[in-house]
N, C-alpha and C positions, 0 to 999 in steps of 0.2 A: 165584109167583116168590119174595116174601117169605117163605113158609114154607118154600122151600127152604134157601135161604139163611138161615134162622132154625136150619133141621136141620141143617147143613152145621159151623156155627158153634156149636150146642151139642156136635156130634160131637167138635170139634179142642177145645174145652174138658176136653171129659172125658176125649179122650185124655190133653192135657196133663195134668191131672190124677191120673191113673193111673202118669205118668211120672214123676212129681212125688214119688208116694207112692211106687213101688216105689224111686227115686232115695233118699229119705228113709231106708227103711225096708231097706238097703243098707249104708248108711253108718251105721246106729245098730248095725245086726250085725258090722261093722266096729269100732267103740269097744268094746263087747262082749267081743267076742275080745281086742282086743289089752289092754283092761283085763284080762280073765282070766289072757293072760301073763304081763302086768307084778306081777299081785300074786303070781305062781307063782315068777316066778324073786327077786322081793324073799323071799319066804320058802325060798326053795332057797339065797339070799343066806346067811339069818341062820342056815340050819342049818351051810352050810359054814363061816361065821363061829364058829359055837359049835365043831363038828366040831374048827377048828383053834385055839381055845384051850382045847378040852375033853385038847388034847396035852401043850398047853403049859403049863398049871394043871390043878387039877382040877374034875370035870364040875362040881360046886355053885359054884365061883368063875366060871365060864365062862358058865352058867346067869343068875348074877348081871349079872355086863359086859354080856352081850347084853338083859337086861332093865331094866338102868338108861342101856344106849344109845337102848332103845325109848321109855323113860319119858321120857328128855329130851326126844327129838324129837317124841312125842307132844303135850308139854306147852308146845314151841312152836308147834307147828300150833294146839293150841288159841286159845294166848294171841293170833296172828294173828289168827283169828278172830271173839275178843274184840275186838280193837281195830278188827276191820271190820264189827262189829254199832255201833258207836258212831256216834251220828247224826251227820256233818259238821258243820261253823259253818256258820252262816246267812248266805246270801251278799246283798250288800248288794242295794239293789231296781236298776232300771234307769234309769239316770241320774242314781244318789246322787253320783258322784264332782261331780256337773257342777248340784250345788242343784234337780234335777228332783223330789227322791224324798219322802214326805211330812213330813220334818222340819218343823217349822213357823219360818218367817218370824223373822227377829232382831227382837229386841222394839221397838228403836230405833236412829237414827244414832249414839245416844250410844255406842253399845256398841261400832264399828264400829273405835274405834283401838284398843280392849280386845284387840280379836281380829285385827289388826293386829301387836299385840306376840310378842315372841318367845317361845316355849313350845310348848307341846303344839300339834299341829296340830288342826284342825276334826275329823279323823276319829278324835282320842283319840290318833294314835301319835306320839309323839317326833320332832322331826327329829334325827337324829346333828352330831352336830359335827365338823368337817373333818377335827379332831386325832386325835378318835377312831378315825377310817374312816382315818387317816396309821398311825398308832398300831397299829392291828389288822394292816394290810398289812403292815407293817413284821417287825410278828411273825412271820407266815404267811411271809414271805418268808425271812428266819431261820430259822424251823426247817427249812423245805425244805432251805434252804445244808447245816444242821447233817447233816438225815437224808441230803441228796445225797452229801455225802462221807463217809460211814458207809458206802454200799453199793459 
């Protein structure tokens, strides 16, 4: 009885699994295709692009436009790319905000009005001053005014 239902239960496994893969393997001929159109009609794009300034100027000027519109965009995809090879900041451990994390221990009470005082906070950053966060708003608020009645 057990090895029926031992055979019964590898069966729907490897159906599922067959379904899984043909599913898979569907959908990756799917990206395929529709990649292959997309870079068909982006290059059907740029010939009709040159086509109509190859009218309007001539072909070596046209030539040029279409290949310093490629270099730009080029050389922003790359740069993106650059800035998302770049390793994140290290993100602080679990429980650093809350004195869990392995900083070590204040040296003494004495220190304790030291850090008390107003300045820099424990975690290195600034607090803002009230005027400043008045002050900032204020601005932002103004130019909106200015660019609102401009449009």
């Amino acid at each position: 009885m057990l090895r029926l239902l031992l055979a019964i239960a590898g069966a729907e496994v490897r159906q599922a699994a067959r379904v899984a893969v043909r599913r898979t393997a569907i959908t990756a001929a799917l990206f395929v295709i529709g990649g292959v159109l997309l870079v068909a009609a982006f290059f059907a794009f740029l010939v009709a692009g040159f086509v109509l300034l190859a009218e309007r100027y001539d072909p070596a000027t046209a030539a040029l436009i279409v290949a310093g519109f490629m270099l730009i965009v080029g050389l922003i995809f790359v740069l993106v790319a650059l800035l998302r090879t770049r390793r994140p900041p290290a993100r602080p451990s679990y429980g650093a905000g809350l004195g869990l994390s392995a900083a070590p221990p204040p040296a003494s009470p004495a220190a304790a009005p030291a850090a008390a005082a107003p300045g820099p906070a424990p975690s290195g950053k600034a607090e803002p001053d009230v005027s400043t966060v008045l002050a900032i708003a204020a601005g932002a608020a103004l130019v909106g005014l200015i660019l609102g009645r401009r449009v």
